[in-house]
N, C-alpha and C positions, 0 to 999 in steps of 0.2 A: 517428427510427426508428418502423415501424409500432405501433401498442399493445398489436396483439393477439400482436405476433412479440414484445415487451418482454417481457408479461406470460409467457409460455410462458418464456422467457429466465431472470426472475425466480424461479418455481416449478422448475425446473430446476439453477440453480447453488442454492439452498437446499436440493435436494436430495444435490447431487453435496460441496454444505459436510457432509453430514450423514452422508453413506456412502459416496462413493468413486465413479469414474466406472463400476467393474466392475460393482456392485451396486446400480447404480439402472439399470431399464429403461424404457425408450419405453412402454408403457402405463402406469407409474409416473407418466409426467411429463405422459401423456395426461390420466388420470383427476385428477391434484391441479390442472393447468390451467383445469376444466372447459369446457373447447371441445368442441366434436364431433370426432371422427376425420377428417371430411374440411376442418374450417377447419386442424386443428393440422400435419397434412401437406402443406397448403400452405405452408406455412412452411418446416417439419422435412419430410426425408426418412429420416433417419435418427439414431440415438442420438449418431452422432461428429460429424454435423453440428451437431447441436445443442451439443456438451461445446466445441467448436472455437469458434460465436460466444460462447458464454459466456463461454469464458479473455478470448477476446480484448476482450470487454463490460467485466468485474468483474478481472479480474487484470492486465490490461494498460491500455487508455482509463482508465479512472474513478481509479485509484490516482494516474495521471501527469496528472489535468490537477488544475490548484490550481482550489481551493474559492473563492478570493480572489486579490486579487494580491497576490504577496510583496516587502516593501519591505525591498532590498539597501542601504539608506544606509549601514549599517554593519553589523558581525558580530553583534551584540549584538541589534537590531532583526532581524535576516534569522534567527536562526536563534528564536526565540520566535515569529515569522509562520508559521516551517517548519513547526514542533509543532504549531500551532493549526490550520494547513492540513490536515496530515496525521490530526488527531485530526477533523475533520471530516469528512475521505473517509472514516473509518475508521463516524463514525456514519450516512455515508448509505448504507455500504453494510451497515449493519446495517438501517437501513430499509426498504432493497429487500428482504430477506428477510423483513424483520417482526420479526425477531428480535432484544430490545435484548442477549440476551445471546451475539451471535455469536463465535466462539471465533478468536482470529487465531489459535493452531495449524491448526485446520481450515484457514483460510486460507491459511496457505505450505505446506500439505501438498497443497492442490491445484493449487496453482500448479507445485508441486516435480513432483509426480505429470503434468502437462501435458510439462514438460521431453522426460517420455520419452514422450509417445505424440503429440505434435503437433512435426511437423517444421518447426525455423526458430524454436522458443517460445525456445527457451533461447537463443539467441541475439540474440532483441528484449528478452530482458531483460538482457542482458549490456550489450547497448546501452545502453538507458535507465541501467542504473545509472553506465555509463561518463557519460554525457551528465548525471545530478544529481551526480557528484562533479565534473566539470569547474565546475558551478555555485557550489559548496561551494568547488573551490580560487580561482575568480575572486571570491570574495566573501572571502576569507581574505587574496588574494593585496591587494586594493585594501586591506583592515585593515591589514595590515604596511607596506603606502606609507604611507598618510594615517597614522600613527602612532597607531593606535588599538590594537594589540598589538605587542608585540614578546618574541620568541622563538625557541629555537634549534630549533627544529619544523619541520619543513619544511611548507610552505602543502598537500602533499600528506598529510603524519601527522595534522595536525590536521582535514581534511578527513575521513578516514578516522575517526579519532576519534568527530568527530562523527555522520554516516553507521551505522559500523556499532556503535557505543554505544546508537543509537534502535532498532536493530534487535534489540541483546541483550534489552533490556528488554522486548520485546514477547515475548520468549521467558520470560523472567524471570517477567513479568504473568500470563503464560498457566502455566507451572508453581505458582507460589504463591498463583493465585486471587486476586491483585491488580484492583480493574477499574481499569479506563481512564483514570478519571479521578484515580485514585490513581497509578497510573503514570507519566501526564504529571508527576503534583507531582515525582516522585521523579525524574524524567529530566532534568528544568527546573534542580531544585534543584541537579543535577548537572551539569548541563552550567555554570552560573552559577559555579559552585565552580573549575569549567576556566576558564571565562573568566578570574577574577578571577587565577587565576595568568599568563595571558598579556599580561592587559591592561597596556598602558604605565603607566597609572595607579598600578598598585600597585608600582611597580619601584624 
């Protein structure tokens, strides 16, 4: 992507993390940019132009492509790769803003807030989510073959489990002023504590 189109990109979703799409305007995004009015409308023609590449930049691409690649050999390895992966999209998208203390409420509020004003958003993310749980059950489902857990769970509960447990937490973090990297301990330690009851091992 262009740099000059990134950087207007970047000044813009850190504004729209900090106020809402309503209350940040086009010379808002002009002035914090510093470009001129006529490089920054080359780009942008308008305020929904701009809020539409963004979702689809920082709330959609960046969140879904892994930082590393994740190694499925087993349940155990696949999902401590997931956390690490996902804790690192999480701090590069505090870097694109500059901000090490970016707030992931802000974050699914604007993503939630996109739902309703960009036609087709809620539904690539219904997708994606569908598409990381299929992930989660093919990597639960190979655990139950290869006898590395066994349980009366279904490969889809424990998928779920996992999935939306990492999601409470980020809710949790963000009400109790936990940071992130407190977080992961407590969601690790927790997820470990699941495992260790499903694993074959302990049976």
């Amino acid at each position: 992507m262009n740099e000059t189109k990134l950087q207007i990109m970047k000044v813009a979703f850190k504004l729209f993390l900090q106020k809402g799409f309503k209350e940040v305007t086009m010379n808002e995004i002009l002035e914090n940019s510093g470009l001129s009015r006529g490089t920054f409308y080359y780009y942008f023609k308008s305020k929904e132009q701009v809020y539409a590449d963004v979702i689809e930049l920082f709330c959609v691409t960046m969140p879904t492509t892994a930082q590393k690649a994740i190694n499925d050999s087993s349940l155990y390895v696949f999902y401590h790769d997931y956390l690490t992966n996902a804790s690192q999209t999480y701090a590069l998208l505090s870097r694109t803003v500059k901000d090490s203390d970016m707030h992931i409420f802000n974050f699914f509020t604007l993503s939630l807030d996109a739902m309703k004003r960009l036609p087709g958003h809620k539904e690539k993310l219904k997708f994606i989510n569908k598409e990381i749980l299929k992930i989660w059950i093919r990597v639960i489902h190979s655990a139950r073959e290869n006898g590395e857990i066994s349980t009366v769970m279904t490969d889809e509960q424990i998928a779920f489990f996992f999935k939306f447990s990492m999601d409470g937490m980020g809710m949790k973090s963000e009400l109790e002023g936990i940071s992130s990297v407190e977080s992961d301990k407590e969601l690790i330690a927790f997820w470990d504590n699941f495992y260790e009851q499903i694993r074959t091992g302990n049976k």
